[in-house]
LUMVEX-211198 format. One record per atom (N, C-alpha, C): residue number from 1; atom name; x, y, z. Coordinates in steps of 0.2 Angstrom, whole numbers. Layout:
N
<romar><k>NUM</k><a>CA</a><x>X</x><y>Y</y><z>Z</z></romar>
...
// end
This chain:
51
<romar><k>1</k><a>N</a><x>-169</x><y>-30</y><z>-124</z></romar>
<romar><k>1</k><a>CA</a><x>-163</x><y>-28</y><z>-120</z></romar>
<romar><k>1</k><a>C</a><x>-161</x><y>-21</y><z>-122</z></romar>
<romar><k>2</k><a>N</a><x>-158</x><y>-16</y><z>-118</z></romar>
<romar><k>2</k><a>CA</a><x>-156</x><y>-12</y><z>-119</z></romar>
<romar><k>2</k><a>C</a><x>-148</x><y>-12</y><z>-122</z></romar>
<romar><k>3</k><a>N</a><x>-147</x><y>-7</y><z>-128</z></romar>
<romar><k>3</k><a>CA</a><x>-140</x><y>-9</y><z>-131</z></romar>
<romar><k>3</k><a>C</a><x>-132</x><y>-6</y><z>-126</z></romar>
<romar><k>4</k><a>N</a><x>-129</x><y>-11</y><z>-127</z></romar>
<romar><k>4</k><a>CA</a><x>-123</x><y>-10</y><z>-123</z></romar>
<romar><k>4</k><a>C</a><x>-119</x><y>-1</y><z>-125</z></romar>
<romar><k>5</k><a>N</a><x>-121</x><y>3</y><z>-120</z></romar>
<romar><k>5</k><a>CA</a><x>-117</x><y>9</y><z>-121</z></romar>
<romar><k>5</k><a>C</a><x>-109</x><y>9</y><z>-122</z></romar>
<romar><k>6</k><a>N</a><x>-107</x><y>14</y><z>-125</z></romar>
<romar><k>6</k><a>CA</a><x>-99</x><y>11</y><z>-128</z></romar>
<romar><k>6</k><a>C</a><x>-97</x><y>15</y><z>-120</z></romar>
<romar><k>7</k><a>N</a><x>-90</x><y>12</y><z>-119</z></romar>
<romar><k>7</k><a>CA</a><x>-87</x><y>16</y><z>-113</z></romar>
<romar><k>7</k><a>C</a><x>-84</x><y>21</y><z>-114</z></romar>
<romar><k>8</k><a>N</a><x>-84</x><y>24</y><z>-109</z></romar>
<romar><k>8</k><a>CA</a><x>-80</x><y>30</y><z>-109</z></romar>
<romar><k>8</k><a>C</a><x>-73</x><y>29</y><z>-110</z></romar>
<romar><k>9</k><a>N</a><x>-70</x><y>33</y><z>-114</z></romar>
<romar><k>9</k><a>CA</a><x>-62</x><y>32</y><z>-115</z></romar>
<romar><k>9</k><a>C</a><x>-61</x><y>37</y><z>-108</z></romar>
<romar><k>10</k><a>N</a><x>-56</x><y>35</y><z>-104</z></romar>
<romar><k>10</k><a>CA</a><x>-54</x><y>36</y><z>-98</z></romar>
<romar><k>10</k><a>C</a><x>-47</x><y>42</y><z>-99</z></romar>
<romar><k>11</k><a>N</a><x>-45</x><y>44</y><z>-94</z></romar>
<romar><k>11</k><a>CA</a><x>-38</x><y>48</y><z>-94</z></romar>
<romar><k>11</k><a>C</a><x>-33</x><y>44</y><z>-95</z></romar>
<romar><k>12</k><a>N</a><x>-28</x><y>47</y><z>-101</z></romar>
<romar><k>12</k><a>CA</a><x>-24</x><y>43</y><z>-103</z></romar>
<romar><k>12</k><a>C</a><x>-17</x><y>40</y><z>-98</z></romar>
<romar><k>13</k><a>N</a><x>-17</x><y>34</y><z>-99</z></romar>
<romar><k>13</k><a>CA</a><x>-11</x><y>32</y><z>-94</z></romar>
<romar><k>13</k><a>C</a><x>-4</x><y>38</y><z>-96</z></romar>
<romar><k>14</k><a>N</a><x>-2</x><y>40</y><z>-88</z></romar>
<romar><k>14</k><a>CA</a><x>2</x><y>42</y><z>-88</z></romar>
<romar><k>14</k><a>C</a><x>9</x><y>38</y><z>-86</z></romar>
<romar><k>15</k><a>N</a><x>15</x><y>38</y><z>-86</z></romar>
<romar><k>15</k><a>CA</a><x>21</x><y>34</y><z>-84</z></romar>
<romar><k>15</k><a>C</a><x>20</x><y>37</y><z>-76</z></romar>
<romar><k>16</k><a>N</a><x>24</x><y>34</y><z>-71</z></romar>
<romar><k>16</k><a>CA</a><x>24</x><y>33</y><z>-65</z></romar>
<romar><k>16</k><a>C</a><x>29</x><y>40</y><z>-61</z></romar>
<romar><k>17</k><a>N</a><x>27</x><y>43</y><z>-58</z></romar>
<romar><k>17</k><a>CA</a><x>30</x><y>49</y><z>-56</z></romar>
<romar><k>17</k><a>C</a><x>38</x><y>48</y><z>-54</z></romar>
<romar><k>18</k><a>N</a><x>42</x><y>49</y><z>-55</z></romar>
<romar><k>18</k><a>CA</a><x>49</x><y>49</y><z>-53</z></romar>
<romar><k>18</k><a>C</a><x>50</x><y>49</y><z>-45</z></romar>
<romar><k>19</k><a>N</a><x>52</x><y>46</y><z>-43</z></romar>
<romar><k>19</k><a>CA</a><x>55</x><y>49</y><z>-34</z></romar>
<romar><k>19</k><a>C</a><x>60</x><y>51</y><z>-33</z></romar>
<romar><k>20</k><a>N</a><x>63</x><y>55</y><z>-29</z></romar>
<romar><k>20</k><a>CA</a><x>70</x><y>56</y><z>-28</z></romar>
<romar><k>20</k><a>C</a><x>69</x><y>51</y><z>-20</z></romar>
<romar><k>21</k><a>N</a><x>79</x><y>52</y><z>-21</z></romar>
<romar><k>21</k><a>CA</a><x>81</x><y>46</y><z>-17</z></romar>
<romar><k>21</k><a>C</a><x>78</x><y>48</y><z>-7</z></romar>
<romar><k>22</k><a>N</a><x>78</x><y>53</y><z>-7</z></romar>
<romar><k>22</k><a>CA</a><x>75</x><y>57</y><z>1</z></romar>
<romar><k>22</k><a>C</a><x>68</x><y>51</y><z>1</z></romar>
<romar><k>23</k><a>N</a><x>64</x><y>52</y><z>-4</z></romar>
<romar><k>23</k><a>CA</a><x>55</x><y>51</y><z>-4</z></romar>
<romar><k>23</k><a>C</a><x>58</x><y>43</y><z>-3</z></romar>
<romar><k>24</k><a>N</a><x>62</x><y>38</y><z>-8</z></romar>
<romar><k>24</k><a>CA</a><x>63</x><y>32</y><z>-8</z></romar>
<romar><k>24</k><a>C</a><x>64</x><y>30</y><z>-1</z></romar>
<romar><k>25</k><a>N</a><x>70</x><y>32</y><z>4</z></romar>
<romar><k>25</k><a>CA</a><x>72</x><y>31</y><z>8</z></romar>
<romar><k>25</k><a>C</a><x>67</x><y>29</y><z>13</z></romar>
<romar><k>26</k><a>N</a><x>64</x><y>37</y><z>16</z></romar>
<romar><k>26</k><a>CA</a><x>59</x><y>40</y><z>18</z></romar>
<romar><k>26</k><a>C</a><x>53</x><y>34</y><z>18</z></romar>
<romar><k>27</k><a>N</a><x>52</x><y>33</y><z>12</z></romar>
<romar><k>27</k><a>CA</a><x>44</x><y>27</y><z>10</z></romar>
<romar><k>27</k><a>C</a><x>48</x><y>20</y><z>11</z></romar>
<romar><k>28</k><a>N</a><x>56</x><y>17</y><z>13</z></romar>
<romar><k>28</k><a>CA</a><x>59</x><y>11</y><z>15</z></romar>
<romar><k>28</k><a>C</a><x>59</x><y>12</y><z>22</z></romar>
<romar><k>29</k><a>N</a><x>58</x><y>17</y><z>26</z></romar>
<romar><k>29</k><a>CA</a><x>59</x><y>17</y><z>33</z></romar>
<romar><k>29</k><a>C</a><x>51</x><y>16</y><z>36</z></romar>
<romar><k>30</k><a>N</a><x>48</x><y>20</y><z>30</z></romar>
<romar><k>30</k><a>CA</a><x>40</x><y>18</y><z>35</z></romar>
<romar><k>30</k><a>C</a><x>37</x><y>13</y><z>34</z></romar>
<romar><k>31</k><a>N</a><x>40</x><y>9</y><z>28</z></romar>
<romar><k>31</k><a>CA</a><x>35</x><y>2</y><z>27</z></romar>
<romar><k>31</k><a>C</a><x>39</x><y>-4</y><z>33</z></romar>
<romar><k>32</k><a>N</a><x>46</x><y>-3</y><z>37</z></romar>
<romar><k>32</k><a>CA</a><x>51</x><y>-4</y><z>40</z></romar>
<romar><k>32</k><a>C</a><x>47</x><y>-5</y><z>45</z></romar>
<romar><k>33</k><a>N</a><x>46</x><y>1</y><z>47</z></romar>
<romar><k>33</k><a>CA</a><x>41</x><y>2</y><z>53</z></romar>
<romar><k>33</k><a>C</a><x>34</x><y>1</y><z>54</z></romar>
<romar><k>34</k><a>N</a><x>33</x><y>-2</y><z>48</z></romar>
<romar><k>34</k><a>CA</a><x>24</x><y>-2</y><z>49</z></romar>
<romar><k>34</k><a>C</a><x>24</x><y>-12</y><z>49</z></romar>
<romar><k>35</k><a>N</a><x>30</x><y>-13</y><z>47</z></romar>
<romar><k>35</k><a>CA</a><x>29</x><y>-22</y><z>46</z></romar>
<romar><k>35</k><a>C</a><x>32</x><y>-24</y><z>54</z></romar>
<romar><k>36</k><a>N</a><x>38</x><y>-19</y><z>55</z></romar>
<romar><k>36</k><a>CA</a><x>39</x><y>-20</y><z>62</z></romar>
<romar><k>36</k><a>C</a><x>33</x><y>-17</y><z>67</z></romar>
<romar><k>37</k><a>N</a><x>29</x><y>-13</y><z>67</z></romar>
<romar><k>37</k><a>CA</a><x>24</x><y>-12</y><z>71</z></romar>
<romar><k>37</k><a>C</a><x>18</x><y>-18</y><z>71</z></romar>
<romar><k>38</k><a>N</a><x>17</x><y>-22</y><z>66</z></romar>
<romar><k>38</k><a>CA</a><x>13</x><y>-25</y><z>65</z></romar>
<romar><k>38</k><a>C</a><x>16</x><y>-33</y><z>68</z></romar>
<romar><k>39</k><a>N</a><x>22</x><y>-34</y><z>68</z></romar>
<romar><k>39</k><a>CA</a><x>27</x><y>-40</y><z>71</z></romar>
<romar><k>39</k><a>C</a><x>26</x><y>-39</y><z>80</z></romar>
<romar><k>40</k><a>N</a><x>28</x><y>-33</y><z>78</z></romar>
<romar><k>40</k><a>CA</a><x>26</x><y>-32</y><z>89</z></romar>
<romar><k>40</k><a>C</a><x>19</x><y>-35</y><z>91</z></romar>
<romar><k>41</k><a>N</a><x>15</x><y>-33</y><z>86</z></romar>
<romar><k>41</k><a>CA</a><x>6</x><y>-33</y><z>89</z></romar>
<romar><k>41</k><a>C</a><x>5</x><y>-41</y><z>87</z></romar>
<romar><k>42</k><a>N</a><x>8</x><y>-46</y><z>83</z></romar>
<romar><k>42</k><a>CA</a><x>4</x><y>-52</y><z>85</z></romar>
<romar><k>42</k><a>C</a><x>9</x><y>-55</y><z>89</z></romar>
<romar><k>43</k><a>N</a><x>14</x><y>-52</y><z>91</z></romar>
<romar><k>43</k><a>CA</a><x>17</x><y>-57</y><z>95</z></romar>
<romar><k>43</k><a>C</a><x>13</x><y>-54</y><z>103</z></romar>
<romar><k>44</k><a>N</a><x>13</x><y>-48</y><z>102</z></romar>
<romar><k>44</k><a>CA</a><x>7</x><y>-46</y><z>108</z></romar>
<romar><k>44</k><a>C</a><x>1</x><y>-48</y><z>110</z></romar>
<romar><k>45</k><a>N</a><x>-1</x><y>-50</y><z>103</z></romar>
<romar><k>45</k><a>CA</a><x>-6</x><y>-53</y><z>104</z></romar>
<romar><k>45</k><a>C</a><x>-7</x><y>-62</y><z>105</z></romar>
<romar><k>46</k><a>N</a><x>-4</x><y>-63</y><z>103</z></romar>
<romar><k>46</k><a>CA</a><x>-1</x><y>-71</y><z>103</z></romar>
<romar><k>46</k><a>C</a><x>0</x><y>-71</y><z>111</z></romar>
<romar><k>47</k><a>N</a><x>4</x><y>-67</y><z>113</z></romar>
<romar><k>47</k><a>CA</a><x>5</x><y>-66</y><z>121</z></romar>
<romar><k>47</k><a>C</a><x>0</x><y>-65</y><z>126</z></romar>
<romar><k>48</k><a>N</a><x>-4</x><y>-62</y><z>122</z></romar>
<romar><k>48</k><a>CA</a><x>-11</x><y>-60</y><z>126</z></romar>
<romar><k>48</k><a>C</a><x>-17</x><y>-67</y><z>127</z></romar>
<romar><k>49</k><a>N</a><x>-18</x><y>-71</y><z>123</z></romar>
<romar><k>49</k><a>CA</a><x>-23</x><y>-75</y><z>121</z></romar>
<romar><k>49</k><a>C</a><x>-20</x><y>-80</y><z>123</z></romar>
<romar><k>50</k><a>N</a><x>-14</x><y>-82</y><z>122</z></romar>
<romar><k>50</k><a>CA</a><x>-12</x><y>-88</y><z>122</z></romar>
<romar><k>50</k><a>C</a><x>-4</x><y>-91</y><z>129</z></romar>
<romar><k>51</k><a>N</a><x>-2</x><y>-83</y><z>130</z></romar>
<romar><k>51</k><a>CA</a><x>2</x><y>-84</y><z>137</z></romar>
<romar><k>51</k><a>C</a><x>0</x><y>-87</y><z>144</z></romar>
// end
């Protein structure tokens, strides 16, 4: 059997970038609109299949 090569120690964990509150908003409004985008399409589709 070939010997277990040691891993590579990887880049060190950094803490998570800060956001200001513009970017927070901004990333509240698209995830708003991507769940509501996504609620249009199976009622659409729901509508499509089974209307």
């Amino acid at each position: 059997m070939n010997p277990q090569t040691p891993k590579r120690p990887g880049p060190p964990e950094t803490a998570p970038a800060e956001i200001t509150e513009t970017q927070a908003f901004t990333r509240a409004w698209v995830v708003f609109l991507l769940l509501f985008a996504g609620v249009l399409g199976l009622l659409w589709a729901n509508d499509a299949l089974f209307g």
